[in-house]
LUMKOLDREN-45445 format. One record per residue: z, y, x of N, C-alpha, C in turn. Coordinates in pm, whole numbers, plus 50000, padded with zeros to 5 digits. Each point is the difference from the previous one (the first is absolute). Layout:
<marmars>
ZYXZYXZYX...
</marmars>
This chain:
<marmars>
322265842832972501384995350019499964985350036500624999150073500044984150058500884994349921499914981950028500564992549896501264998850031500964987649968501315002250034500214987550112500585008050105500414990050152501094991049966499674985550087500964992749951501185000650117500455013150079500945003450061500575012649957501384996950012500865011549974498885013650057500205012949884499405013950088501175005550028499555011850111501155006850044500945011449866500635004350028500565009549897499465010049963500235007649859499035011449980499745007950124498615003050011499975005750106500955021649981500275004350112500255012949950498955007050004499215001250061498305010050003499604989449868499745006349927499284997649869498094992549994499904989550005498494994450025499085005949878498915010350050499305000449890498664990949970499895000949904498774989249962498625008349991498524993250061499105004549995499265007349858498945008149966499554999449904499554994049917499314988550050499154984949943501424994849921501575004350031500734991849895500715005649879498985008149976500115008749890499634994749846499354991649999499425000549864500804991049918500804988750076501004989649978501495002350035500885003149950500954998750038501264990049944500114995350103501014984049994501154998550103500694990349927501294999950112500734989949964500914996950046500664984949951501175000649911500194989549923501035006249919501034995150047501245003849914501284995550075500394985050049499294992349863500574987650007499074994150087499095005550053498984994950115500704998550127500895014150014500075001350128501644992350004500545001349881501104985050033499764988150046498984997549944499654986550033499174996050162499355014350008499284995050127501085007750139500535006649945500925007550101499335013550061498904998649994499005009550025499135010149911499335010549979499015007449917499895013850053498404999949946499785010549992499865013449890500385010850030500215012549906499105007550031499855010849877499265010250059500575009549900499685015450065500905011449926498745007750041499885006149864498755008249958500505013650011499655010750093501425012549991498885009949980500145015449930499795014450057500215006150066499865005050138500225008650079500405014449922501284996250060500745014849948501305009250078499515009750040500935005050139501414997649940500424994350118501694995249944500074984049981499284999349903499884984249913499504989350090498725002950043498984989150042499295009050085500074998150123498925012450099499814991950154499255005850067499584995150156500665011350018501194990650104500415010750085498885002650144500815007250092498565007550129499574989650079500384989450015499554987450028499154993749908499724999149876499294994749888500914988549985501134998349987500584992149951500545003549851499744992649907500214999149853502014999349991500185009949944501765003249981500135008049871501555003250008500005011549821501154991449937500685005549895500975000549955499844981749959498885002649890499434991149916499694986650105499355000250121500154986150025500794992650084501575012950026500614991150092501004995149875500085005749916500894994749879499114985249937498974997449957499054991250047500444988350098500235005250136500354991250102501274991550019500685014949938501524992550000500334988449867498874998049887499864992549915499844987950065498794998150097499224988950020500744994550168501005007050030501114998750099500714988749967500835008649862501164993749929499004984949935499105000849939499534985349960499864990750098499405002650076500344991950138500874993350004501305013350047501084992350026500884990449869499785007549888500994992749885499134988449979498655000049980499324987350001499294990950085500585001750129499684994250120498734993449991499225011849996498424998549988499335012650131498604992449998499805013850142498415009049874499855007950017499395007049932498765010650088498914997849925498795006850073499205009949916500175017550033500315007449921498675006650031498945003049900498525009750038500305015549887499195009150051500745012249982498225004750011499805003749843498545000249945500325016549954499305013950056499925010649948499185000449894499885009249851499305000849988500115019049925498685001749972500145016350041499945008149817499534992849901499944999249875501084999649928501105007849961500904989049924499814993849909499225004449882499684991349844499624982950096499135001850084499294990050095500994991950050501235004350074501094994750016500804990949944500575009249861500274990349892499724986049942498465008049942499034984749971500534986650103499525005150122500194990650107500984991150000501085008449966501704988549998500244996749884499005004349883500184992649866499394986149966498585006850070499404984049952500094992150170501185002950056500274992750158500554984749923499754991850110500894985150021500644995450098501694992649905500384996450084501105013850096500235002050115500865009150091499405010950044500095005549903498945017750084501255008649882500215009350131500705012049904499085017050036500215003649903499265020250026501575009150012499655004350095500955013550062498885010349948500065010649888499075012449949501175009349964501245000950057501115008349878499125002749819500484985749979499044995249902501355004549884500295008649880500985002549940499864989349887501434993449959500284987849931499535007749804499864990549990499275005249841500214991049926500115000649821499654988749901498864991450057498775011149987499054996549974499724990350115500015002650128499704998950127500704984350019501464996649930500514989650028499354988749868499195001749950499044993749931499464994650052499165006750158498964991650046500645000250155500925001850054500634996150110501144994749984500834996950130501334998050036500285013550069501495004849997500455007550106500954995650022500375006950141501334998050081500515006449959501564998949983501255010849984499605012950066499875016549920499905011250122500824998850105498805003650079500425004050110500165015950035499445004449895500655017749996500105005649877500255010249965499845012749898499215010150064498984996349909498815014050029500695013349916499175011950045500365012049942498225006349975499254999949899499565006549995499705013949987499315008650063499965014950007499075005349979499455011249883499085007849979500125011550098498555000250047499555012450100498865003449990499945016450031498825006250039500275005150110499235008150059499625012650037501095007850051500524999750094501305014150014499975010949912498665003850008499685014449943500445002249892500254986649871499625000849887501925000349989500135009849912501394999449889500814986549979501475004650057500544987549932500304994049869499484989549941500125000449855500784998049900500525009949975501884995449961500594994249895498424995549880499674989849875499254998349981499384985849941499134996849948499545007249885500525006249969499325012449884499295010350092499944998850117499265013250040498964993550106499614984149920499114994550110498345006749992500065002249816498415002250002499645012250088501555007650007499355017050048500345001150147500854991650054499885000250123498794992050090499364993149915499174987050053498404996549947499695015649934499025006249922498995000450119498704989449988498824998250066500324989150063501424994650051500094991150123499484985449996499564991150100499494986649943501404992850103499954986749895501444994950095499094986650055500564994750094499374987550116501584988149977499574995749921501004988749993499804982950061500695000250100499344987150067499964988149925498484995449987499354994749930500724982149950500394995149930500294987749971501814998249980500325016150018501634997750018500915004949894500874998449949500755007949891499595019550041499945004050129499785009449965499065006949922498804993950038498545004749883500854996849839500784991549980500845002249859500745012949965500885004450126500365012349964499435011450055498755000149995498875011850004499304997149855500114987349975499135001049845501045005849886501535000150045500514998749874500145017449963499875001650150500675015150045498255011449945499094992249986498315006649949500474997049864500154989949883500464998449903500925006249921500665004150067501475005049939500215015650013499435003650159499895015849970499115010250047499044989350086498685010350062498684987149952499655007149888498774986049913499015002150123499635014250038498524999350060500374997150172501104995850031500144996450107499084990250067498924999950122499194996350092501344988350043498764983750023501184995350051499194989950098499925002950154499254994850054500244990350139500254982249964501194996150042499104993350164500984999650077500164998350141500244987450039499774992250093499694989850075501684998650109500705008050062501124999850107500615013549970500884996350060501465013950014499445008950129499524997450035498985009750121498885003649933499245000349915499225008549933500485006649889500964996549905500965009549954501125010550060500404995150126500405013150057499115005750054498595006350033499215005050044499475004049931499484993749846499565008449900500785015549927501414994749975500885006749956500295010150133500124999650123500615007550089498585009250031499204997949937498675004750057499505014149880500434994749881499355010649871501365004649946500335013549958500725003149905499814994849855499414994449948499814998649837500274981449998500294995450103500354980650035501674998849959500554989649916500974993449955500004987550036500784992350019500394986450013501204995150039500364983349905501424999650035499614986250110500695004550075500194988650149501024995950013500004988250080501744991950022500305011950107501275002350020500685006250047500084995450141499674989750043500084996850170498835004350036498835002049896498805007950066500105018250022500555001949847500165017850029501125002150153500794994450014500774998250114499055003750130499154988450010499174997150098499035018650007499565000749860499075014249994501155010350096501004997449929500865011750032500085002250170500554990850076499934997350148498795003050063498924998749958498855001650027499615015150008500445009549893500365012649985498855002849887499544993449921499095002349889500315010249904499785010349953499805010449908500564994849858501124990249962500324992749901501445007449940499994997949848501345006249947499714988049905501744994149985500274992949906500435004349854499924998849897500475004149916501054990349896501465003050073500944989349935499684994449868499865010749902500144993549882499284989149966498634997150081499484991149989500264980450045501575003250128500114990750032500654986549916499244986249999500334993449921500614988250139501484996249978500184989150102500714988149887499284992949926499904991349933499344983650045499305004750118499214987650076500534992550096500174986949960500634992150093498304990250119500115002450146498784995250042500284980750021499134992649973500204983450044498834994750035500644993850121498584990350025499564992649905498694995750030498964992649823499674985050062500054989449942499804990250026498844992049903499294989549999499144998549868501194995749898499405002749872500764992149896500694985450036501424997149980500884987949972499704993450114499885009150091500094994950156501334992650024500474992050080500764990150007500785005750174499355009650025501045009850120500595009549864500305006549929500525009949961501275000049976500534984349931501315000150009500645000450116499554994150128500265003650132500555013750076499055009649933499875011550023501375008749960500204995549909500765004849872501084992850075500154989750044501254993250086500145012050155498995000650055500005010450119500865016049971499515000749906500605019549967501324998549950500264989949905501554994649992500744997850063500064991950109501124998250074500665008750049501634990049986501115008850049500235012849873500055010550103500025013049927498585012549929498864991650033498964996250006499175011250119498624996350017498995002150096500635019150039499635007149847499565014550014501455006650039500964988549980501605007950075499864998150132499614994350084499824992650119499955016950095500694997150099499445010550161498934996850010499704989249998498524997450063498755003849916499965002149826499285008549935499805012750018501445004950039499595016250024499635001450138500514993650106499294998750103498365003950014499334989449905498585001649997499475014349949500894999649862499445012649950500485011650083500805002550087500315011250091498815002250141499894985649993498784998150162498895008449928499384994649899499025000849968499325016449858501204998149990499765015049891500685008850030500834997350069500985013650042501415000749939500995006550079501145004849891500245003149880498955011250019499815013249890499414994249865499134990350031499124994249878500844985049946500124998150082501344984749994501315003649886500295012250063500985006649862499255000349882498825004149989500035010249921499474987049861499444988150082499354988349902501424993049960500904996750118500964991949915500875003449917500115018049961500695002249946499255002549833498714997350012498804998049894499935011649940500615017750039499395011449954499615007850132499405012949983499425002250075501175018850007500355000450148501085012250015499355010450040499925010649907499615013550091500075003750153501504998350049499975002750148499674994750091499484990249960499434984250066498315006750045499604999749860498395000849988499535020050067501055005149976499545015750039500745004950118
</marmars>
């Protein structure tokens, strides 16, 4: 990353600049009161590629729900703080790896991971105000019975191993769900939402609960998947992560506020309509998940 120019830079760019691998091991960025003072700084946003969220479109240009909402942040700072801003856009493919990254980050770096807001989590980060309501959804297998209580998990779910993606509240509710009513439940956790829908769409005896913009995605795709309502929990609010007592967050928190705030805006659903669709756009902002929607 280069140092900071002593000329105005141009405005966020809209094609998203990504940063090489070599600037991985450090991640830094300027803080607010830096870039008051110099008028200038540089950022960097640590994201997951996630269809919808964060993806190369057929050009390989870096787009998705997640970083034009992102953009329209570092737009509006611009303009409300008549500062010019220089924005690097660092993938990385790990999420636990991710995290770390924007925890022990310095200074102006934010993570786009539909990272869900937590006690625990706001211990060792900052977040932004959500920017959505997740819906989590337990699924297997089409094949397999719909499960119409948790009293009939051990016997409907007798041999099955569940794939709970690894580092996320969901591996919590696969542990609580082995604990509470299937003890000898196999629990063998996964790396991405593309190897959990492939595991599960692949074996009859596979469980797992996924965010709901991914079973979506399975579903379109035409994957062999049945949801099983009772399992859906939409309790999760998603926020960008900043390091601890970062000095952008109240900023942030000024961005989603205004007016009538950010997530009332045309221009929020705008994104989320470009980018996830109608069908799924309903189905998150209304934070449950509708039978006639999903079947």
């Amino acid at each position: 990353m280069s140092g900071w120019s002593p000329e105005p830079r141009p405005a966020t760019q809209d094609r998203p600049v990504l940063a090489s691998s070599d600037e991985f091991e450090v991640d830094r960025g300027a803080t607010l009161a830096q870039v008051r003072q110099e008028g200038v700084g540089e950022l960097t946003v640590v994201f997951m590629a996630s269809d919808g969220w964060a993806y190369f479109d057929d050009e390989g240009h870096l787009t998705g729900a997640s970083v034009e909402i992102l953009q329209d942040f570092f737009r509006w700072v611009e303009s409300t703080e008549d500062v010019s801003l220089d924005v690097t856009w660092s993938e990385d493919e790990d999420w636990m790896r991710f995290y770390r990254r924007v925890r022990d980050a310095q200074g102006g770096v934010f993570g786009a991971g539909n990272v869900t807001i937590t006690e625990a989590r706001q211990a060792e980060v900052d977040f932004s105000p959500p920017y959505l309501s997740n819906v989590a959804v337990l699924i297997t297998h089409e094949s397999v019975p719909e499960l119409a209580s948790f009293d009939e998990a051990a016997e409907t779910f007798r041999g099955f191993a569940a794939h709970p993606y690894r580092g996320t509240l969901h591996e919590e509710r696969v542990n609580r769900l082995r604990e509470r009513r299937i003890p000898g439940l196999r629990v063998l956790p996964l790396g991405s939402n593309d190897e959990i829908l492939e595991a599960v769409a692949g074996e009859p005896d596979r469980l797992a609960w996924i965010d709901a913009h991914a079973f979506w995605r399975g579903l379109v795709e035409g994957l062999p998947l049945r949801r099983h309502p009772i399992g859906d929990d939409s309790s999760e609010n998603f926020g960008f992560i900043l390091p601890h007592d970062s000095d952008w967050t109240p900023l942030m928190e000024a961005f989603f506020e205004e007016g009538p705030g950010y997530r009332n805006s045309e221009r929020y659903r705008e994104i989320l309509h470009a980018h996830l669709g109608a069908g799924l756009t309903e189905l998150l902002g209304e934070g449950e998940l509708r039978e006639e929607i999903l079947r």
